[in-house]
C-alpha positions as CSV (number, residue, x, y, z in Angstrom):
1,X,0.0,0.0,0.0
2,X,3.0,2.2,1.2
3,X,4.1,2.3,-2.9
4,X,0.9,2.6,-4.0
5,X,0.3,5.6,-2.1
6,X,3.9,7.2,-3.3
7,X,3.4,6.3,-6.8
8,X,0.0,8.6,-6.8
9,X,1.5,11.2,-5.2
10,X,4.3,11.2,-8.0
11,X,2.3,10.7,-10.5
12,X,4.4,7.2,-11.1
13,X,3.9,3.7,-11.9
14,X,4.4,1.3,-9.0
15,X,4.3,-2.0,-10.7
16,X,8.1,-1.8,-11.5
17,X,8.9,-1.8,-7.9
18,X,5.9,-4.0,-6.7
19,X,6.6,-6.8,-9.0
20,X,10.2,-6.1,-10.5
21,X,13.6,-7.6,-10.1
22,X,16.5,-5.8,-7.7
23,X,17.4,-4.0,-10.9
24,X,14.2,-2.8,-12.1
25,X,13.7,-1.7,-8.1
26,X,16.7,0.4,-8.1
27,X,15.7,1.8,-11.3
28,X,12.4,2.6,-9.5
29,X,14.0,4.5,-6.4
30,X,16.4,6.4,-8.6
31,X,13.8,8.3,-10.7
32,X,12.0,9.0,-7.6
33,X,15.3,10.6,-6.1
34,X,16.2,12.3,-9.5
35,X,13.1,13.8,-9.7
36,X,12.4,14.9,-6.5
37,X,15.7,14.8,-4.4
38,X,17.9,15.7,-7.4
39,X,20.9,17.5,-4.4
40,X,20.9,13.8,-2.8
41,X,23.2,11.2,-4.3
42,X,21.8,8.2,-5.0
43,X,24.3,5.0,-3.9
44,X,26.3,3.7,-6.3
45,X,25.7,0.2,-5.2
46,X,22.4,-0.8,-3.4
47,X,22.2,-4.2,-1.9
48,X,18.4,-5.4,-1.2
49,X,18.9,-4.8,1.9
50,X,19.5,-0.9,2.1
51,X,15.6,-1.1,0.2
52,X,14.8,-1.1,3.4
53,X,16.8,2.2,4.2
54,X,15.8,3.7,1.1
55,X,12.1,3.6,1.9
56,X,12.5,4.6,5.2
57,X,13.8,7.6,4.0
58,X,11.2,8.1,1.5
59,X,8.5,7.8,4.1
60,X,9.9,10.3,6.2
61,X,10.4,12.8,3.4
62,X,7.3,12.6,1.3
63,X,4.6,13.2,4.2
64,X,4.2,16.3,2.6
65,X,3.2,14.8,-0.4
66,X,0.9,12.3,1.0
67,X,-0.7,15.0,3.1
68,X,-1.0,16.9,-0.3
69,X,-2.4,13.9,-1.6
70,X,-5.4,14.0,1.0
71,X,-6.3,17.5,0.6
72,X,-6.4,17.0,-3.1
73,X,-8.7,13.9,-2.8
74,X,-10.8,15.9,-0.4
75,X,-11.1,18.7,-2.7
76,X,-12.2,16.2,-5.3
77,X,-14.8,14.5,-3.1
78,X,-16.4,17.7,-2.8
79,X,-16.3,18.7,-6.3
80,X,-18.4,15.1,-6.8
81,X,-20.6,15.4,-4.4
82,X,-21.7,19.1,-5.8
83,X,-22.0,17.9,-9.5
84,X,-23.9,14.8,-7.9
85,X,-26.5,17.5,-6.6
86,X,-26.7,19.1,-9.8
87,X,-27.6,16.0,-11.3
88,X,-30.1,15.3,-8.6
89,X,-31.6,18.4,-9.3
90,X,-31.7,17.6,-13.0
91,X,-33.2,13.7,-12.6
92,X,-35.3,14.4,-9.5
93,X,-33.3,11.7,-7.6
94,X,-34.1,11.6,-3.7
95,X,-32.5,8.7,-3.0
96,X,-29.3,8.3,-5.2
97,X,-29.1,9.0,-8.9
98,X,-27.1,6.0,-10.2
99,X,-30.4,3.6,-8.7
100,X,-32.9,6.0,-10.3
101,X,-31.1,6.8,-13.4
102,X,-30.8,3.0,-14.0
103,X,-34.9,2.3,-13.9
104,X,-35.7,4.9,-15.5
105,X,-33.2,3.7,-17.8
106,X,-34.7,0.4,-17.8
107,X,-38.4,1.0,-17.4
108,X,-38.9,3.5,-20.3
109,X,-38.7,1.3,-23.3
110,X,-41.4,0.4,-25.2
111,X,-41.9,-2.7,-27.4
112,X,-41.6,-0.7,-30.1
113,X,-38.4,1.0,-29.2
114,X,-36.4,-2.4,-29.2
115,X,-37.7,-3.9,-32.2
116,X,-36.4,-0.8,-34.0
117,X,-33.1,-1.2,-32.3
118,X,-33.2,-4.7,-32.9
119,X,-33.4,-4.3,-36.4
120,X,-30.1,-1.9,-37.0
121,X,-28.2,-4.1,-34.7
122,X,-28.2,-2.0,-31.7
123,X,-29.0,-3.2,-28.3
124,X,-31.4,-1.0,-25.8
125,X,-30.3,-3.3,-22.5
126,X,-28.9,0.6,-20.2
127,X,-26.3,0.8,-17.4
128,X,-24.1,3.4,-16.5
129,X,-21.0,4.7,-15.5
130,X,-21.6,6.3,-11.7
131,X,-20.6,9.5,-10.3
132,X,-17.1,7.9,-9.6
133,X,-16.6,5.9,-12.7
134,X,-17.5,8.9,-14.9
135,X,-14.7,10.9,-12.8
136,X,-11.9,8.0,-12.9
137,X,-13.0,8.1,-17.4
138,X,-11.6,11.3,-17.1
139,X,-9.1,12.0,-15.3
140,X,-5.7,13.2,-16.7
141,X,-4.8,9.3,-16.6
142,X,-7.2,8.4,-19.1
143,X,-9.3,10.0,-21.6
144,X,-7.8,13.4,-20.4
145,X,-10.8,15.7,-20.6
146,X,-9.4,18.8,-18.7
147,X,-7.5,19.0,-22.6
148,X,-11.0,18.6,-24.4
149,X,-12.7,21.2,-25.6
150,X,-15.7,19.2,-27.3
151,X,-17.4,16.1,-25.8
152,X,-19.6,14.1,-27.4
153,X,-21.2,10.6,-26.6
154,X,-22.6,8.2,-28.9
155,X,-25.6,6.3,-27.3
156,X,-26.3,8.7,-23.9
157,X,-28.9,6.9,-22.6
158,X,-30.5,9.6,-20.4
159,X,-27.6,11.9,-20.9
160,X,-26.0,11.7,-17.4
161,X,-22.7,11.1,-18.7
162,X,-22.2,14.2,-21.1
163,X,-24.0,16.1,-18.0
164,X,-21.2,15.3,-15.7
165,X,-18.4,16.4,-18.0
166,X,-20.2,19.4,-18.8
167,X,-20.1,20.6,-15.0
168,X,-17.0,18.8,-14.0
169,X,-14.7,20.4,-16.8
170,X,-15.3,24.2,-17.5
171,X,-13.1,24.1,-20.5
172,X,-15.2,21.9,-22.6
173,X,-17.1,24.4,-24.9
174,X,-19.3,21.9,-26.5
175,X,-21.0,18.6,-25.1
176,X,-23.2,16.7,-27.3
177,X,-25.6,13.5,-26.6
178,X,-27.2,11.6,-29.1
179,X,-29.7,8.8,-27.9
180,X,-31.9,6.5,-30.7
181,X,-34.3,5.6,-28.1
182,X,-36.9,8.6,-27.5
183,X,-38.3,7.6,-24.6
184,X,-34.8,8.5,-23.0
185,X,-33.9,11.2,-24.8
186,X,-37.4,12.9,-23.5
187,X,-36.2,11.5,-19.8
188,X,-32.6,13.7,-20.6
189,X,-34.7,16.9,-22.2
190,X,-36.5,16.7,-18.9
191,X,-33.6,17.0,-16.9
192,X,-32.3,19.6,-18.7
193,X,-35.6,21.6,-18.5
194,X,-35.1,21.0,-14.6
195,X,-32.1,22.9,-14.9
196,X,-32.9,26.2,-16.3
197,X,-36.0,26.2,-14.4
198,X,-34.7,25.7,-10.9
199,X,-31.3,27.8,-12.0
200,X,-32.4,30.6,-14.3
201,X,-29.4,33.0,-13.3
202,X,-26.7,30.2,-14.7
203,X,-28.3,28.3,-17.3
204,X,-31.3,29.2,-20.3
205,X,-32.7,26.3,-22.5
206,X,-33.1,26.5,-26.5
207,X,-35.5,23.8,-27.9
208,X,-34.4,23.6,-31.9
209,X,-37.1,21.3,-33.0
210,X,-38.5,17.8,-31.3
211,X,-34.9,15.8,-31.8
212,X,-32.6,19.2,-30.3
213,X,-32.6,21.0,-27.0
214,X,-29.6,22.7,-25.8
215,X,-28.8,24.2,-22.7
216,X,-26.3,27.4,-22.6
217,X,-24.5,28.2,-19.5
218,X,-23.5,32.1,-18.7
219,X,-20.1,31.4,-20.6
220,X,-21.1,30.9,-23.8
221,X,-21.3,26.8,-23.1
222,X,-23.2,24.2,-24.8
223,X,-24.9,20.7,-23.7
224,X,-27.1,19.4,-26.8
225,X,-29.1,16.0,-26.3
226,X,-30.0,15.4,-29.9
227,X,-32.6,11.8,-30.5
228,X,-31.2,10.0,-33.7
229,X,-29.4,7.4,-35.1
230,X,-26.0,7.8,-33.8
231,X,-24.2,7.5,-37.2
232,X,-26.1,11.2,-38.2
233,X,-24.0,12.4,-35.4
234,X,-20.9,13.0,-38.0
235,X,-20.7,16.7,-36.5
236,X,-19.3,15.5,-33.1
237,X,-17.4,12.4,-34.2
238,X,-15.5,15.1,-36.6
239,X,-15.0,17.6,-33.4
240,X,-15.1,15.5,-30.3
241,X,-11.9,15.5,-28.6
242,X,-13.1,13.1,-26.3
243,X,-15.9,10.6,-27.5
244,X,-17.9,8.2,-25.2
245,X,-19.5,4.8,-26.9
246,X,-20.6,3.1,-24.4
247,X,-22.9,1.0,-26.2
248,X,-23.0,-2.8,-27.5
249,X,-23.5,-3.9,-31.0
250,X,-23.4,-6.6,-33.4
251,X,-20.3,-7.5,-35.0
252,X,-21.4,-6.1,-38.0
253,X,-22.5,-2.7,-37.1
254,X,-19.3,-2.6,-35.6
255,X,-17.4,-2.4,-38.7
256,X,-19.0,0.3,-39.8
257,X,-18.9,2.1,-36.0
258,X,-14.7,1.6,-36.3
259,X,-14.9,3.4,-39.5
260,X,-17.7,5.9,-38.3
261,X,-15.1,6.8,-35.7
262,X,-12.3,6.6,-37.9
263,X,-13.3,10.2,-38.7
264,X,-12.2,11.4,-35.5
265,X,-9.1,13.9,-35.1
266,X,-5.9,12.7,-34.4
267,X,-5.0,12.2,-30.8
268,X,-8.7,12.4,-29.8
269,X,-9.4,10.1,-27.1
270,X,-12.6,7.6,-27.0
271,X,-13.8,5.0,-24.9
272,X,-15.8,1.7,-25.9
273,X,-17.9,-0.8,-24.6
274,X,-16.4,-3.1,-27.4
275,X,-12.9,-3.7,-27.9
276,X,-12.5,-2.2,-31.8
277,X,-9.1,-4.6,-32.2
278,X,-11.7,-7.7,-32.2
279,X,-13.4,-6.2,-35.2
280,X,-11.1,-5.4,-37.3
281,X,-10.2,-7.5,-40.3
282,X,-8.4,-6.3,-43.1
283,X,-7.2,-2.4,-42.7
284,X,-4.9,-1.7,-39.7
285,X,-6.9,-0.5,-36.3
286,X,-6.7,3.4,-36.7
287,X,-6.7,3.5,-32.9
288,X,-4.4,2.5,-29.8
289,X,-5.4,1.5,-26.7
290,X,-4.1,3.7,-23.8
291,X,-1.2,2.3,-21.8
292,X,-2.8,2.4,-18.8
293,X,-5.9,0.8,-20.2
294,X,-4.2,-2.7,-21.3
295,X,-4.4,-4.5,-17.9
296,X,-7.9,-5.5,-17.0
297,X,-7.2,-3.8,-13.4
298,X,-8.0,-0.6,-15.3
299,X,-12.0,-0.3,-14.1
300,X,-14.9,2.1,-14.1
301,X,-17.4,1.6,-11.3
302,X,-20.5,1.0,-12.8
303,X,-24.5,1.1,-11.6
304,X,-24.2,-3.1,-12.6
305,X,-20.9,-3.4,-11.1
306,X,-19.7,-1.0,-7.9
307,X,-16.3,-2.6,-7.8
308,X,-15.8,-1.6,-11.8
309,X,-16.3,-2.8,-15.2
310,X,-13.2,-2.7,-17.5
311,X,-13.9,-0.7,-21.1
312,X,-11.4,-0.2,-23.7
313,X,-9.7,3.3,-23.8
314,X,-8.0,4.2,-27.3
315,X,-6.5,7.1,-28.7
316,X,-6.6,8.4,-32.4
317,X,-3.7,7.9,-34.5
């Protein structure tokens, strides 16, 4: 735990030292020193015994860091819990708005609505990224939104998602949702009705036509839910700096999603349900996966799974 802990304070991986050789420890320990006790010499020869001395040190020295650490992660729990206020405001949620979200999710379909996704491929079964997950997607680690000036997410069930980074990250101009199913996308117009009713002063609502409402902050800032197939979206594939598709499909509609998104910038950052190296036959993968993203460690807590479900995490080449 004691490494864990110093590797997020650096901003370092641990795994070296955790699971390394003596050589790949040392290795460890000296980019910690050179980076943050550069006037220190580092020993010349280190037997695996003086680790012991090493870290000794280190935990006498970087209790400035860890107590950094803590007030950072306290700020952050109170910038969630004020967004998640917001969006109990928005989906009228008295008693937690991942459970709520999720039936409503649920319980809104008709019939109708999943014979029409059935028959393009699509699949209307809704869960969520929670408060937390949504945060850990993100963060500077991952899909880096505090870079992303336009968000957009492909299949936004009630909209939560794009909601969240809206509020959480002042610098993205533009967030757009697109949903097929109506019945959800109404659920998400409602919400962000709620919203410039309740808070006149920050936010005012423009209703384009039945499939577009946007909601415009005092800055100038945008959060459109659009209802329509997702591949009419082209606009925010084109822009999006950070992309959310959080949304099963067959194998074939998933051909043509990989080269839907293949119109993405380069170095735009996306996140799947699907893992697009599966589907890909003939034409090299336009995408990477992020580094951090390969291990299946790497999960988002989730309204079916509180311990974390593990999507794939690419960047554009």
């Amino acid at each position: 735990m004691l490494w864990v802990q110093i590797g997020l304070c650096l901003n370092m991986s641990c795994s070296n030292f955790l699971e390394g050789n003596l050589e790949n420890q040392i290795d460890f320990l000296q980019k910690i020193f050179k980076e943050h006790f550069p006037r220190i010499p580092f020993p010349s020869q280190v037997r695996e015994q003086d680790l012991v001395s090493i870290l000794g040190y280190l935990v006498r020295h970087l209790d400035p860091l860890m107590s950094l650490s803590k007030q950072v992660s306290a700020m952050q729990n109170e910038q969630l819990e004020e967004i998640r206020k917001l969006l109990q405001t928005a989906y009228v949620s008295g008693h937690g708005i991942e459970l709520e979200s999720a039936s409503q999710g649920h319980a809104c379909i008709s019939s109708e609505e999943r014979n029409e996704a059935k028959s393009r491929g699509a699949d209307l079964l809704f869960g969520e990224l929670i408060v937390e997950g949504v945060d850990r997607a993100l963060d500077v680690l991952h899909l880096c939104a505090a870079d992303a000036k336009v968000f957009c997410d492909l299949g936004m069930g009630l909209g939560k998602f794009a909601m969240q980074a809206f509020f959480q990250f002042p610098n993205i101009e533009k967030a757009i949702g697109i949903e097929m199913a109506r019945s959800r996308f109404k659920l998400g117009v409602d919400a962000l009705r709620r919203l410039a009713q309740d808070l006149p002063d920050e936010f005012t609502l423009e209703i384009n036509d039945e499939d577009s409402v946007i909601l415009w902050d005092r800055k100038g800032r945008s959060l459109e839910f659009r209802c329509g197939d997702l591949f009419d979206c082209t606009d925010g594939v084109e822009q999006a700096d950070v992309l959310i598709c959080e949304t099963h499909f067959s194998s074939e509609i998933m051909s043509k999603l990989i080269s839907f998104l293949e119109k993405m910038k380069p170095s735009s950052r996306v996140l799947t349900f699907e893992n697009l190296s599966n589907h890909v036959k003939e034409t090299p993968l336009q995408f990477e996966q992020l580094a951090v993203n390969v291990e299946w460690e790497d999960r988002f807590p989730t309204t079916w799974n509180k311990t974390g479900h593990h999507f794939f995490l690419w960047k554009k080449k």
